[in-house]
MIDOSE-1310 file (N, C-alpha, C; in nm, 2 decimals, decimal comma, always signed):
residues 269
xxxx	-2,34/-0,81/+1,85/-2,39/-0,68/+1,81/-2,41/-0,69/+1,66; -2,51/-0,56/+1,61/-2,56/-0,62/+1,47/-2,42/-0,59/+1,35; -2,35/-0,45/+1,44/-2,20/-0,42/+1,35/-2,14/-0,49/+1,35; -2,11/-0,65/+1,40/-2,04/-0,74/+1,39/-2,08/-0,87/+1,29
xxxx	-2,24/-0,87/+1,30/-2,28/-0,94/+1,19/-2,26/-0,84/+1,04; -2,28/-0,75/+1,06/-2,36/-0,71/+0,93/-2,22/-0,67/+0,83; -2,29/-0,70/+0,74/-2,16/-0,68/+0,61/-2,22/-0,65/+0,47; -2,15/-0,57/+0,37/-2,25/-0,57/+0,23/-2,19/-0,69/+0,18
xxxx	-2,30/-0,72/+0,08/-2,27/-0,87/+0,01/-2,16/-0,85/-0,07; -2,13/-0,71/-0,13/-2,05/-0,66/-0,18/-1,93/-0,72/-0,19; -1,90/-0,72/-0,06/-1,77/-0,79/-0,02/-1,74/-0,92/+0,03; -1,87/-0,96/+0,07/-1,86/-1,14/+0,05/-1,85/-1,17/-0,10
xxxx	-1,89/-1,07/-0,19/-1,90/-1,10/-0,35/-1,73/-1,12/-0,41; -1,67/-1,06/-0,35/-1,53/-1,04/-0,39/-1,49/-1,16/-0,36; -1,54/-1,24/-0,24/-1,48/-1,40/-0,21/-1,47/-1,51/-0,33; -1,57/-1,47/-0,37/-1,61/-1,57/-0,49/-1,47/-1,59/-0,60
xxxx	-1,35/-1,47/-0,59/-1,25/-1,49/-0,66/-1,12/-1,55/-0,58; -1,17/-1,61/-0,43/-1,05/-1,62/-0,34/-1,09/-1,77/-0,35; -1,16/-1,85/-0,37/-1,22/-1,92/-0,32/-1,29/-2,01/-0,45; -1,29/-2,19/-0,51/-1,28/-2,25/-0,63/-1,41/-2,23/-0,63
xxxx	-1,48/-2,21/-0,74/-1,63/-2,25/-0,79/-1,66/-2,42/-0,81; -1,56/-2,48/-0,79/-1,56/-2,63/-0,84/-1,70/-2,70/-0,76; -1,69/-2,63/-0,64/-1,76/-2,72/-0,58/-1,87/-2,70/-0,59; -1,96/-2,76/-0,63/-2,14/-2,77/-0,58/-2,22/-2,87/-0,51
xxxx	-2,55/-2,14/-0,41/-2,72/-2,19/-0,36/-2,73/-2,03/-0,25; -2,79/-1,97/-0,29/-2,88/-1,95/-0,19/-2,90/-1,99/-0,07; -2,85/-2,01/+0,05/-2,87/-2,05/+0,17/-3,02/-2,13/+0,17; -3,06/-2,23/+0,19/-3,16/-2,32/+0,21/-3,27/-2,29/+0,08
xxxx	-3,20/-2,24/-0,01/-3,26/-2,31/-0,20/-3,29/-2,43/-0,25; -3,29/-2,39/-0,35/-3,34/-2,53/-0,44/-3,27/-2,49/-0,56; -3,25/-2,59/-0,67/-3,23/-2,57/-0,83/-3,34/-2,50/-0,88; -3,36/-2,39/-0,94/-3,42/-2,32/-1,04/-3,41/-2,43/-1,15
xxxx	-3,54/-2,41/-1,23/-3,59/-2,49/-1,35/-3,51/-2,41/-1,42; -3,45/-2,47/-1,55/-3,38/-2,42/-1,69/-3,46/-2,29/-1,74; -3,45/-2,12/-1,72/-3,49/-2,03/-1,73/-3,65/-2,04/-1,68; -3,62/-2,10/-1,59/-3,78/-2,05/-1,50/-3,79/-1,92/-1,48
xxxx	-3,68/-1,82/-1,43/-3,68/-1,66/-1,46/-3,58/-1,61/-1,56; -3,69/-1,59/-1,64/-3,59/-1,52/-1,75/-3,58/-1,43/-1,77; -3,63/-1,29/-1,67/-3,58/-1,18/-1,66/-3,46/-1,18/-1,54; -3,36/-1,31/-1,51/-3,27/-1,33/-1,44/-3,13/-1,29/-1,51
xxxx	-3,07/-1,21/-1,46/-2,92/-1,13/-1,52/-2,84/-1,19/-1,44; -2,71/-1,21/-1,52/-2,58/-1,27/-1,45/-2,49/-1,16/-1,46; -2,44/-1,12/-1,36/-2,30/-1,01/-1,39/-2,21/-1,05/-1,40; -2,08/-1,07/-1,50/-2,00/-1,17/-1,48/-1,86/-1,07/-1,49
xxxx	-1,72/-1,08/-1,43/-1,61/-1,06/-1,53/-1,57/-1,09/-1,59; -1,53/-1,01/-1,73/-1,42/-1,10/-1,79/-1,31/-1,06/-1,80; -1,21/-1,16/-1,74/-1,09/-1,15/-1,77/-0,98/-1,07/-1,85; -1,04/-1,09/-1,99/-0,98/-1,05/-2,07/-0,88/-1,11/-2,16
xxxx	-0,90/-1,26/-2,08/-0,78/-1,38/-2,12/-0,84/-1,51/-2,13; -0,78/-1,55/-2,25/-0,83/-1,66/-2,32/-0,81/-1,78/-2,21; -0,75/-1,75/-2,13/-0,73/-1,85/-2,03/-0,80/-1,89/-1,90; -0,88/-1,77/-1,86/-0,94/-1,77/-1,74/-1,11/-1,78/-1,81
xxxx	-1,18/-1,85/-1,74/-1,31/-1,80/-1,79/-1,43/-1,71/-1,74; -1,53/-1,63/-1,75/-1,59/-1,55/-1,69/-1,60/-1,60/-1,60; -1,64/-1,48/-1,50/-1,67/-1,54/-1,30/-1,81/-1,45/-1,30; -1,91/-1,49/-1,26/-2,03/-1,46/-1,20/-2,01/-1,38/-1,07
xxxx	-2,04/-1,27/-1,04/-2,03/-1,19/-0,94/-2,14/-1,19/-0,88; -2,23/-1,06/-0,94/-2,41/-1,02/-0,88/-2,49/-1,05/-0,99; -2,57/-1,03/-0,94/-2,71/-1,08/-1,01/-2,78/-0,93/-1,07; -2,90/-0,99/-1,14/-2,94/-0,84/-1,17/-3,11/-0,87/-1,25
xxxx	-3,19/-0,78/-1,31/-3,28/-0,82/-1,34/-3,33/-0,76/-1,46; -3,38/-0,75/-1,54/-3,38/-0,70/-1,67/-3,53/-0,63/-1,68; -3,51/-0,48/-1,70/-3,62/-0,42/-1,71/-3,69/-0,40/-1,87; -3,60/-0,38/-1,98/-3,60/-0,38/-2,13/-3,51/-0,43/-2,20
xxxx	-3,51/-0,41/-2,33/-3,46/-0,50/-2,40/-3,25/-0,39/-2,39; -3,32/-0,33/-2,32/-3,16/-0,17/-2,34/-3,15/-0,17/-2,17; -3,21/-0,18/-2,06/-3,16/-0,17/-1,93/-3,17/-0,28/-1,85; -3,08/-0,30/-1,70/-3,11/-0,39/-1,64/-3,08/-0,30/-1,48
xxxx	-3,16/-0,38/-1,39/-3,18/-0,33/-1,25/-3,07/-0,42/-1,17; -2,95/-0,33/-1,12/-2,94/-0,39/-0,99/-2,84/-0,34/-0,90; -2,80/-0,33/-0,79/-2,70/-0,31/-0,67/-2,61/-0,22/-0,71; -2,61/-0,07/-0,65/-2,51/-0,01/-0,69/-2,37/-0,08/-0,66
xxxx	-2,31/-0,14/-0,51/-2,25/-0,19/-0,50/-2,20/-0,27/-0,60; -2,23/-0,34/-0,71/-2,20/-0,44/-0,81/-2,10/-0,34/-0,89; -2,14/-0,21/-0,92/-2,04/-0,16/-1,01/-1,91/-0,17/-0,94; -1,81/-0,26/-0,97/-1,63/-0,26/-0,93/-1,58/-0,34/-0,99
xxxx	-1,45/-0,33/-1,04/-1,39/-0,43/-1,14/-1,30/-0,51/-1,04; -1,20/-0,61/-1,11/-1,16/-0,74/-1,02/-1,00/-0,73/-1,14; -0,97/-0,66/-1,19/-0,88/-0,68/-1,20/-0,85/-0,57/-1,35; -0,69/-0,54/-1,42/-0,67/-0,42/-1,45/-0,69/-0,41/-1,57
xxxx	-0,71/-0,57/-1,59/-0,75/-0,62/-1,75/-0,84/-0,69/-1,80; -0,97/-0,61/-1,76/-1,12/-0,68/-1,77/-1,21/-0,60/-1,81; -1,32/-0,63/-1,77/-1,46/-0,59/-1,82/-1,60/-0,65/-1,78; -1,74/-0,62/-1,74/-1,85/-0,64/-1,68/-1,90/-0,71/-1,79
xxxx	-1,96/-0,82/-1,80/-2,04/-0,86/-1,88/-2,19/-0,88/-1,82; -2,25/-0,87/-1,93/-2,44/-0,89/-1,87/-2,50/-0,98/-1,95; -2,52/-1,06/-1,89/-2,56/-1,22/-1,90/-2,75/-1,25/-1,90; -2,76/-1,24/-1,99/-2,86/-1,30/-2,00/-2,91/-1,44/-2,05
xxxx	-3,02/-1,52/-2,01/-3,06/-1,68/-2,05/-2,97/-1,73/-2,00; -2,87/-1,73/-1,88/-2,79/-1,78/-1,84/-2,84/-1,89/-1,73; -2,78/-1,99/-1,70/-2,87/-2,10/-1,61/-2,72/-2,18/-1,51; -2,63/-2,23/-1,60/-2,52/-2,32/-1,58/-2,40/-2,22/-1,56
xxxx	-2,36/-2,11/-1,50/-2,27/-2,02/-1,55/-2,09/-2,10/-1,57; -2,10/-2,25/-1,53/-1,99/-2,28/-1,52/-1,98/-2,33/-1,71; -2,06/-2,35/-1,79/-2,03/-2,41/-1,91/-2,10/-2,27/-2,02; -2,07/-2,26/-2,13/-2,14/-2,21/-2,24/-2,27/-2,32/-2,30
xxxx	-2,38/-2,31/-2,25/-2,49/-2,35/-2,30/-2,59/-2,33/-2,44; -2,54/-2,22/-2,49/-2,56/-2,15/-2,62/-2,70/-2,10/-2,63; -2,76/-2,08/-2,50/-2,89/-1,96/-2,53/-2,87/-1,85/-2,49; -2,70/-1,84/-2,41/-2,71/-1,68/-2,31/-2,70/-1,59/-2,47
xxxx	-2,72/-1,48/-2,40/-2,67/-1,32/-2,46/-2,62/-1,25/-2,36; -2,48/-1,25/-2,43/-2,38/-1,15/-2,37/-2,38/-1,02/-2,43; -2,40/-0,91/-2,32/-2,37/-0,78/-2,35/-2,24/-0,69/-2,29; -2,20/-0,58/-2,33/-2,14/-0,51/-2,25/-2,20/-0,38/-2,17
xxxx	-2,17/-0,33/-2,08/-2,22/-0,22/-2,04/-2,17/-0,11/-2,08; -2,31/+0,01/-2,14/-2,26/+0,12/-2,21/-2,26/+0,24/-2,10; -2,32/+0,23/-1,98/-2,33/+0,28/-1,92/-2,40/+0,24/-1,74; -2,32/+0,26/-1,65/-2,37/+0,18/-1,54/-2,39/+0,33/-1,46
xxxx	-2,52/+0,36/-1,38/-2,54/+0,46/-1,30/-2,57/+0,43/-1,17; -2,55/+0,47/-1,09/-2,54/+0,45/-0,96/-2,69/+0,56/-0,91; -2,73/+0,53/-0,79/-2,81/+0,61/-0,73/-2,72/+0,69/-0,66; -2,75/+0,84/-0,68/-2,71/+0,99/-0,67/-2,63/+0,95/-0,50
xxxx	-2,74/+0,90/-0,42/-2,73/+0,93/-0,25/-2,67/+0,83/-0,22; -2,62/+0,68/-0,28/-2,55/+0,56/-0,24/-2,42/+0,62/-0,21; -2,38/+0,62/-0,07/-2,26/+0,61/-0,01/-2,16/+0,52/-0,01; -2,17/+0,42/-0,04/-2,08/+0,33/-0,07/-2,12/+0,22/+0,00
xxxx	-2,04/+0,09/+0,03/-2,07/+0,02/+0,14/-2,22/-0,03/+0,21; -2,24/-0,06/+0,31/-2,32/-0,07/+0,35/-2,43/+0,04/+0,37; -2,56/+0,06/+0,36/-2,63/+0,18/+0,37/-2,78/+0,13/+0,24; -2,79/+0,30/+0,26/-2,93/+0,29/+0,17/-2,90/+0,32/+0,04
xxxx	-2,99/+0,32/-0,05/-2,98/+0,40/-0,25/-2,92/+0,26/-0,27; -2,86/+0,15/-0,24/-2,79/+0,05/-0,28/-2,84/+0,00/-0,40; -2,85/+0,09/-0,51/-2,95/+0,08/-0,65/-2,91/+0,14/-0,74; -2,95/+0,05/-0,88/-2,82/+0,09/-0,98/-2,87/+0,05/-1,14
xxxx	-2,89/+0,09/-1,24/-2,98/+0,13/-1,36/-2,82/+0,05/-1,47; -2,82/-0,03/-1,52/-2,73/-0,09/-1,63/-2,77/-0,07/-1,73; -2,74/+0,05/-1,85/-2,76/+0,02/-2,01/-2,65/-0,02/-2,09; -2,70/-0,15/-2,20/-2,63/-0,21/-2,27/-2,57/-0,15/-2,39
xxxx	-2,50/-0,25/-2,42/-2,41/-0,19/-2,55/-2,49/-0,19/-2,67; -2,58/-0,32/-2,68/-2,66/-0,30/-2,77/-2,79/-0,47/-2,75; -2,93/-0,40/-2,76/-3,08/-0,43/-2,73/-3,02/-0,60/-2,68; -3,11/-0,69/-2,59/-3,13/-0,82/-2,58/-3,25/-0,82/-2,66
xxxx	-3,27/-0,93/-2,71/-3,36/-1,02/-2,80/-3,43/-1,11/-2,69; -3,58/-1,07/-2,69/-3,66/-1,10/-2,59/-3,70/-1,23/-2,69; -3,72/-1,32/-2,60/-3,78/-1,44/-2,67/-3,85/-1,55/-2,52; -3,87/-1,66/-2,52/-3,89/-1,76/-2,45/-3,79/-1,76/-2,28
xxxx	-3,69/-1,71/-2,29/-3,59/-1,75/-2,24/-3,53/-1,61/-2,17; -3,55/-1,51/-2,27/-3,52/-1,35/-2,23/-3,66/-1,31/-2,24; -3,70/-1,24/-2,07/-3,83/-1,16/-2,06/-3,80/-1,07/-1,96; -3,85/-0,96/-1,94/-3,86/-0,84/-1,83/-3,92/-0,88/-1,72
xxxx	-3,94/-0,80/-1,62/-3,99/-0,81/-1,50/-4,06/-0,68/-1,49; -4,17/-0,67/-1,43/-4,23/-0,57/-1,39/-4,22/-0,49/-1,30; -4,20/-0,36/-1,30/-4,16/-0,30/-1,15/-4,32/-0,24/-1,10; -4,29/-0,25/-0,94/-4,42/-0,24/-0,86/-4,45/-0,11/-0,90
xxxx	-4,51/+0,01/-0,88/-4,61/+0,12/-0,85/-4,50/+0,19/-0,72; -4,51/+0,34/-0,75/-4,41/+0,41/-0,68/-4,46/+0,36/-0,53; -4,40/+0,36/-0,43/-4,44/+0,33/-0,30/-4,52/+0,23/-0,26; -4,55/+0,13/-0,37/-4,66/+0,01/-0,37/-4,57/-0,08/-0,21
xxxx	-4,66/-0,12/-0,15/-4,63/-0,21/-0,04/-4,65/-0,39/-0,06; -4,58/-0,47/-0,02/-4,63/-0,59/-0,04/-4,58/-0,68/+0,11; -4,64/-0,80/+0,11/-4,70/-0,88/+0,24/-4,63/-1,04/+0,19; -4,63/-1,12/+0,27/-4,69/-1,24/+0,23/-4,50/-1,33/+0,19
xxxx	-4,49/-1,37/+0,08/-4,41/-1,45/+0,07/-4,38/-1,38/-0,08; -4,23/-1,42/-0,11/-4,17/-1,35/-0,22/-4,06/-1,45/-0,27; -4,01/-1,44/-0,40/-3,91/-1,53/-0,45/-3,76/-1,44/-0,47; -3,68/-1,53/-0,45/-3,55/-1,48/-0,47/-3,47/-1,56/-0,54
xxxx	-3,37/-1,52/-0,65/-3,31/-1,63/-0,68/-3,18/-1,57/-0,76; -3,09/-1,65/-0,74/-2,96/-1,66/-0,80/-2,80/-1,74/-0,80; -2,72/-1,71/-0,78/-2,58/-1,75/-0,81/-2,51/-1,78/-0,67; -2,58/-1,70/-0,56/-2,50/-1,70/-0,45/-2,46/-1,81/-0,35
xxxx	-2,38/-1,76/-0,28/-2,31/-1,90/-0,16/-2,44/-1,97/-0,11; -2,41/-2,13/-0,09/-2,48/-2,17/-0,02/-2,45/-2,23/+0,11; -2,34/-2,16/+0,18/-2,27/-2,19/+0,31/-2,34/-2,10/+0,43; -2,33/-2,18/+0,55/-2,36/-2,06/+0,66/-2,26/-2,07/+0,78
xxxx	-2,16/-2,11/+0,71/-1,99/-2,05/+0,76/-1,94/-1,87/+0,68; -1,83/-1,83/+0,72/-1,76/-1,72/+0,60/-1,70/-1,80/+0,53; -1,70/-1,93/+0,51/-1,64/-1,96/+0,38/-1,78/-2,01/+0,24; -1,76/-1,89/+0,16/-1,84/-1,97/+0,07/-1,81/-2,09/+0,00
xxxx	-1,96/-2,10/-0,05/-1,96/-2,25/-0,15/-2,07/-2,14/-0,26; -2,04/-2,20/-0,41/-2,11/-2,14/-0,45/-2,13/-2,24/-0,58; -2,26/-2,25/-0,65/-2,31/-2,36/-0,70/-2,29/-2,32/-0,84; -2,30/-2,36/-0,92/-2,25/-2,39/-1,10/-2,43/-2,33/-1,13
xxxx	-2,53/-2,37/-1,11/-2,64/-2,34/-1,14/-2,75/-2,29/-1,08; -2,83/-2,18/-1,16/-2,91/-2,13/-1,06/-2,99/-2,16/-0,95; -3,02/-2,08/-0,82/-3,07/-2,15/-0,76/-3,18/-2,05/-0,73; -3,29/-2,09/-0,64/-3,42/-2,05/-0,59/-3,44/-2,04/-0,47
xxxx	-3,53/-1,91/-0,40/-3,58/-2,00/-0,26/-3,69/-1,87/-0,20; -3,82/-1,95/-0,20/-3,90/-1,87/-0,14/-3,91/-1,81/-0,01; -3,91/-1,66/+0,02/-3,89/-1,58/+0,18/-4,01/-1,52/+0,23; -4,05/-1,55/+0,34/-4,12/-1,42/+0,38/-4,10/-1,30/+0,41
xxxx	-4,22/-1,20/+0,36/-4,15/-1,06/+0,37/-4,11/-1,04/+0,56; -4,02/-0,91/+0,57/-4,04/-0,92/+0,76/-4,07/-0,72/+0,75; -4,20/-0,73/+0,82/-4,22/-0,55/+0,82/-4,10/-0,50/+0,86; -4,08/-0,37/+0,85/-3,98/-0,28/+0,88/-3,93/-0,27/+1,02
xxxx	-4,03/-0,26/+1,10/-4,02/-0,18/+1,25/-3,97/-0,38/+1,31; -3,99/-0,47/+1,26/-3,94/-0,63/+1,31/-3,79/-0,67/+1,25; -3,77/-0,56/+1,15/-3,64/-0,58/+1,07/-3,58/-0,49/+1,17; -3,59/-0,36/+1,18/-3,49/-0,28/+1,27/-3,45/-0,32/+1,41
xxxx	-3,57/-0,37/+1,45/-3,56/-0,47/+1,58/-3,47/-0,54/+1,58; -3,48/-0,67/+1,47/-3,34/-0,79/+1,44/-3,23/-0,70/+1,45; -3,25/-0,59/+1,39/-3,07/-0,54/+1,33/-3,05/-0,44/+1,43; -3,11/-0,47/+1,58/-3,06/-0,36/+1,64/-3,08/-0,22/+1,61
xxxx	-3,20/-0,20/+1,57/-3,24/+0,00/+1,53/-3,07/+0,01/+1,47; -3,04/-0,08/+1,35/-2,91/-0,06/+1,33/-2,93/+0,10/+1,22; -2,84/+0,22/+1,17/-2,88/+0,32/+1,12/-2,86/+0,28/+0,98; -2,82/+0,19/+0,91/-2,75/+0,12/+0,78/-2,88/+0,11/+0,72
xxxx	-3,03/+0,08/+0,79/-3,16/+0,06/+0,77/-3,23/+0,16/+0,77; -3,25/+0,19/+0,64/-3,39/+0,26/+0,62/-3,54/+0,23/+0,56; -3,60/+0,29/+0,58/-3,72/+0,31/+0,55/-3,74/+0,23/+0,41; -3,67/+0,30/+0,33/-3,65/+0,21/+0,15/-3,63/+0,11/+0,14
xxxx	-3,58/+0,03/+0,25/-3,50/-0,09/+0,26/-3,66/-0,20/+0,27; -3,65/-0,28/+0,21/-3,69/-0,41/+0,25/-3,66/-0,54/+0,28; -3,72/-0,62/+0,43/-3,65/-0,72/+0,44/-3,71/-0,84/+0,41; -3,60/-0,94/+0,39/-3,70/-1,11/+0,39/-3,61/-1,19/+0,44
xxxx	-3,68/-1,32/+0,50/-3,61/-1,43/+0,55/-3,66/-1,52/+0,67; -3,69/-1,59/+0,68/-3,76/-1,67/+0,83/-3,65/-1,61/+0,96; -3,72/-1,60/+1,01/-3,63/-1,59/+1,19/-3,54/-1,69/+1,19; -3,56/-1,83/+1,15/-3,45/-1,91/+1,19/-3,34/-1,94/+1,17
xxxx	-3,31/-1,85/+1,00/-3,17/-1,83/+0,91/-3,22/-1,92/+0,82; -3,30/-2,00/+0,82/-3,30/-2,12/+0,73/-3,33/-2,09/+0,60; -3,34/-1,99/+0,54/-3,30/-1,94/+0,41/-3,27/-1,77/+0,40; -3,19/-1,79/+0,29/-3,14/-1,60/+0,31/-3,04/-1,60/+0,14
xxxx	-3,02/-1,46/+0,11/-2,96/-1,42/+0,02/-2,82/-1,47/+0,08; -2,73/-1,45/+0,00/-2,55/-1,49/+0,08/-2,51/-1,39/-0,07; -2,35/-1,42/-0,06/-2,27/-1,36/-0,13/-2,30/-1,39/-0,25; -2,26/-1,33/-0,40/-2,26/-1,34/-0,52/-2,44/-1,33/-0,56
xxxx	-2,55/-1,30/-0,44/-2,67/-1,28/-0,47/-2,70/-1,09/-0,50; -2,58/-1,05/-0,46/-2,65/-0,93/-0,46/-2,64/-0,88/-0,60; -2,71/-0,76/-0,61/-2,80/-0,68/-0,71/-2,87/-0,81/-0,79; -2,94/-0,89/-0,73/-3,04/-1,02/-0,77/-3,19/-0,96/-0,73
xxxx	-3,30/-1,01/-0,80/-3,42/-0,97/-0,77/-3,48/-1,12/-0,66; -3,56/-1,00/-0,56/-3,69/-1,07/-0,51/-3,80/-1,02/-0,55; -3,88/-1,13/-0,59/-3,98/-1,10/-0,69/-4,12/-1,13/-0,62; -4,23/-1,07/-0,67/-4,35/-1,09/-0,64/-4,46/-1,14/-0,70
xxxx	-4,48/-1,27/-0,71/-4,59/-1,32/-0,83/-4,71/-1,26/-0,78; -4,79/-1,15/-0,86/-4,93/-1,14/-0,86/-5,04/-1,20/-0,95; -5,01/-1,26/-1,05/-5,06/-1,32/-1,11/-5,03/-1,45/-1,21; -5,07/-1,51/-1,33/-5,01/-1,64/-1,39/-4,90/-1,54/-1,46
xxxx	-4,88/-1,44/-1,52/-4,81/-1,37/-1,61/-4,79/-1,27/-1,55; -4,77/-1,21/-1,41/-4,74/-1,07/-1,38/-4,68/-1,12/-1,23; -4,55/-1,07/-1,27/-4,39/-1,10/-1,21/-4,34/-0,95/-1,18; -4,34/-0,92/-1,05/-4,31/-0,74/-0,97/-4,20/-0,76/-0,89
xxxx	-4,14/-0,72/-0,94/-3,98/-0,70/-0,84/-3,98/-0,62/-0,72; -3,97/-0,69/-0,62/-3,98/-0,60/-0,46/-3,84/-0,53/-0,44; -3,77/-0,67/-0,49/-3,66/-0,60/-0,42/-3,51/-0,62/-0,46; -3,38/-0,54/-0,45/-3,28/-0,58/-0,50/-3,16/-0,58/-0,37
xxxx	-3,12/-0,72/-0,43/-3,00/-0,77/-0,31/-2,92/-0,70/-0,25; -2,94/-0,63/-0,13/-2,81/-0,52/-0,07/-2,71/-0,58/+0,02; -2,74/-0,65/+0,14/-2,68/-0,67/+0,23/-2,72/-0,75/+0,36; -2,65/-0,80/+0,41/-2,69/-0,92/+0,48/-2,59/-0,99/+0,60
xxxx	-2,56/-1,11/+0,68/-2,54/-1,08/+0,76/-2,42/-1,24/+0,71; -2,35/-1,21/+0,81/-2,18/-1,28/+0,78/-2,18/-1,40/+0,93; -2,18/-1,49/+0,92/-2,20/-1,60/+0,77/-2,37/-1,56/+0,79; -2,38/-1,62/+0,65/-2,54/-1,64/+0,62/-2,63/-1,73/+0,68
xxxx	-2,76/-1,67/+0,68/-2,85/-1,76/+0,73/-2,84/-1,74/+0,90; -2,76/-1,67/+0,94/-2,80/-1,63/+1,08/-2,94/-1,59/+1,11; -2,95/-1,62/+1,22/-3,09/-1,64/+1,28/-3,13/-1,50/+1,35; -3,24/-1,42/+1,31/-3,27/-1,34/+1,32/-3,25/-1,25/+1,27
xxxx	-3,15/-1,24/+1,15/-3,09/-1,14/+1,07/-3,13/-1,14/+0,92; -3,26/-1,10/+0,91/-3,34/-1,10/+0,76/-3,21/-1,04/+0,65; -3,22/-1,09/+0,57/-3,16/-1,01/+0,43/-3,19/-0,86/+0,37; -3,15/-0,80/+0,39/-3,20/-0,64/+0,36/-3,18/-0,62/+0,19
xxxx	-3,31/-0,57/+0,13/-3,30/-0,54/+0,02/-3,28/-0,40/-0,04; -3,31/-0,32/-0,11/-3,28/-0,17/-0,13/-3,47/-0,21/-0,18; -3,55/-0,15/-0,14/-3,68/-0,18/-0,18/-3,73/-0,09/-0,32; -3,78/-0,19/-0,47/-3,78/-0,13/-0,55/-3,87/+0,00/-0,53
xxxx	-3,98/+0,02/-0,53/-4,10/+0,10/-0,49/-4,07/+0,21/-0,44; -3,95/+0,20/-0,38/-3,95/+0,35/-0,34/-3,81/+0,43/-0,45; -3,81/+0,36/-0,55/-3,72/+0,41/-0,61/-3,77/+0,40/-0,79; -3,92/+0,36/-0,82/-3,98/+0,34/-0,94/-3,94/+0,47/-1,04
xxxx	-3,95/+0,60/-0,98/-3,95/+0,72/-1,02/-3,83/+0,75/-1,03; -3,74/+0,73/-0,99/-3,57/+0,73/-1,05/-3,53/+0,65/-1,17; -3,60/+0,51/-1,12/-3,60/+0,44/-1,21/-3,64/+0,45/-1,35; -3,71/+0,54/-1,39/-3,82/+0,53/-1,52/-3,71/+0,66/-1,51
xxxx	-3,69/+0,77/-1,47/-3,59/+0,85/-1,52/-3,50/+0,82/-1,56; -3,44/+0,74/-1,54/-3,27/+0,64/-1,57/-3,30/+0,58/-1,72; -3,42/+0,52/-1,73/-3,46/+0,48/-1,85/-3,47/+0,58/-1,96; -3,46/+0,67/-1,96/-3,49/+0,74/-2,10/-3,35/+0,81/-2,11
x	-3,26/+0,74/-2,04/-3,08/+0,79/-2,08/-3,07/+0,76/-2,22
């Protein structure tokens, strides 16, 4: 049944602290080129202690040089003496490479109607502590046109498990992997007319599982190349199916488009 697959990444995200990072994707990825997306955000904790080092949780996407787009679900802390950091130019999250920009969050808003958990609104506006420095390495992403629709094939990429057991594995460096979109009325089908699926939601992923978002992907962008230099964010990481890459169970996104006009209001906080 689909209530037995389905899970928010949310909480496969939390695995990532049960479980070593030592080992080294995206379910059926590839390595990302060294800031091939550089409007690619890392959400990390920090500890708080000179002794642990940051942990990469969700992903996120950078709309200006003051906000970033991603997963309401991502706002939660991991322990009583920490803090969210927002990563940007990040590539290797296991070493300091010395192009990121670390910020803090001055403000994280949730969408009004996100219920928690699995569901819709699963979307969430990050302002920083203070501007990222756009350069080579740090760029924005473009958001689609309110209600704009898109077809065809789409990129996704980030931090997350590359296992398709419940136990993750999760990779030291970014990773990549091209999906196809799946219409709405073929997604509700997969997920059993499941009610968690709405209309706003968009899905991606082949029928066969052989690639899919997993844990530590969510609030990550799927993107939409329209052109050599115009990069449209479809969608942000919500939720997905336990273990990953199950077959028939597309990755469900919170679909940007239908949320552009919240969005641009969030922006002028």
């Amino acid at each position: 049944m689909a209530f037995q697959l389905k899970v928010a990444l949310l909480v496969a995200a939390c695995l990532a602290f049960a479980y070593s990072r030592s080992v080294s994707k995206i379910v059926g990825g590839e390595e990302a080129e060294r800031h091939e997306f550089p409007y690619q955000i890392s959400l990390q904790w920090n500890f708080n202690d000179s002794t642990k080092a940051p942990m990469h949780f969700c992903g996120g996407s950078l709309l200006n040089e003051n906000f970033v787009l991603t997963a309401a679900h991502c706002r939660t802390s991991y322990s009583d003496n920490g803090f969210i950091e927002v990563v940007a130019a990040e590539h290797d999250v296991s070493v300091a490479e010395g192009s990121e920009q670390r910020r803090l969050v001055k403000l994280f808003t949730i969408h009004e109607q996100y219920g928690g958990g699995v569901g819709p609104n699963d979307i969430a506006v990050i302002r920083v502590d203070k501007p990222f420095e756009l350069n080579d390495k740090v760029k924005t992403v473009q958001l689609p046109k309110q209600l704009e629709q898109f077809e065809g094939d789409v990129m996704l990429s980030g931090w997350g498990s590359m296992s398709t057991t419940p136990v993750p594995d999760y990779p030291d460096k970014l990773r990549k992997a091209v999906l196809p979109l799946v219409d709405y009325d073929t997604c509700r089908m997969h997920w059993e007319y499941d009610s968690a699926l709405e209309s706003s939601n968009v899905c991606a992923g082949p029928s066969d599982g052989s690639k899919s978002a997993c844990s530590a992907d969510s609030g990550g962008p799927l993107v939409k190349q329209l052109g050599e230099h115009q990069v449209v964010q479809v969608g942000v990481v919500s939720w997905g199916a336990v273990p990953c890459g199950t077959p028939r169970k597309p990755t469900v996104f919170a679909g940007v488009s239908s949320y552009v006009d919240w969005i641009n209001e969030k922006l002028l906080q």
